[in-house]
N, C-alpha and C positions, 0 to 999 in steps of 0.2 A: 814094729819100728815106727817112731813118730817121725813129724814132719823135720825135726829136729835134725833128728839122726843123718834123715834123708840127704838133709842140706848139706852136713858137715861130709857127707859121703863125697856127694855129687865137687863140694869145692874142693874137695882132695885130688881129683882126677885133673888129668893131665889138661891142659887148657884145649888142644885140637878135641879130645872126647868129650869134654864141658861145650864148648862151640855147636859137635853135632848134636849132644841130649836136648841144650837148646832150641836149636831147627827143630826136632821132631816134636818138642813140647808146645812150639808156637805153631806149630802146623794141626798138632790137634787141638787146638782150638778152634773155635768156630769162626769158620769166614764170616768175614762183614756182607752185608748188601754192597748193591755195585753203589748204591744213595752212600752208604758210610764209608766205600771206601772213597769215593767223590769226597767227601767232607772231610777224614783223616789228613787227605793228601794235599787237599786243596787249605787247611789247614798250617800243614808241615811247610809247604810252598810258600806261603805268606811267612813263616818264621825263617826260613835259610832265607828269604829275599830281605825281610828285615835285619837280618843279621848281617847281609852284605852291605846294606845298603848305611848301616851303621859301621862298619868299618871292622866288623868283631871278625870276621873272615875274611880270607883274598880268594877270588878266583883260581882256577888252577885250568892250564889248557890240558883238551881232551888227547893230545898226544902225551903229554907228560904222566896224566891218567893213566893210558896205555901200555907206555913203558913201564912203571913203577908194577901195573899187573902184571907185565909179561917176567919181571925181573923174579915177583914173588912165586909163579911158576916153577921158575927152574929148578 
């Protein structure tokens, strides 16, 4: 089976079992240093703060957050 196949498999499945193949495939990958993940992050930080700061996103309060998790839960 090629890479091909693989792919067309994997997009077949159900999106909750694409999600988890997901997680397990980024997990085996190899961790970053605690240096890369400092810089990915601190990185990523400067782009959602440029984003906000330009107007491309709104804020959302950490209660509304909450809620919408607790709702997806049930």
């Amino acid at each position: 089976m090629n890479l091909a196949q693989i792919e067309s498999e994997i997009l077949s499945l159900p999106e909750e079992d694409r999600a988890k193949l997901a997680q397990k495939l980024l997990l085996s990958l190899e961790e970053p240093t605690n240096e890369e993940f400092d810089r990915i992050w601190g990185e990523e930080s400067a782009r959602r703060i440029a984003e906000f700061d330009a107007g491309h996103v709104q804020a959302i309060s950490g209660e509304v957050v909450a809620a919408r998790a607790r709702a997806l839960l049930k």
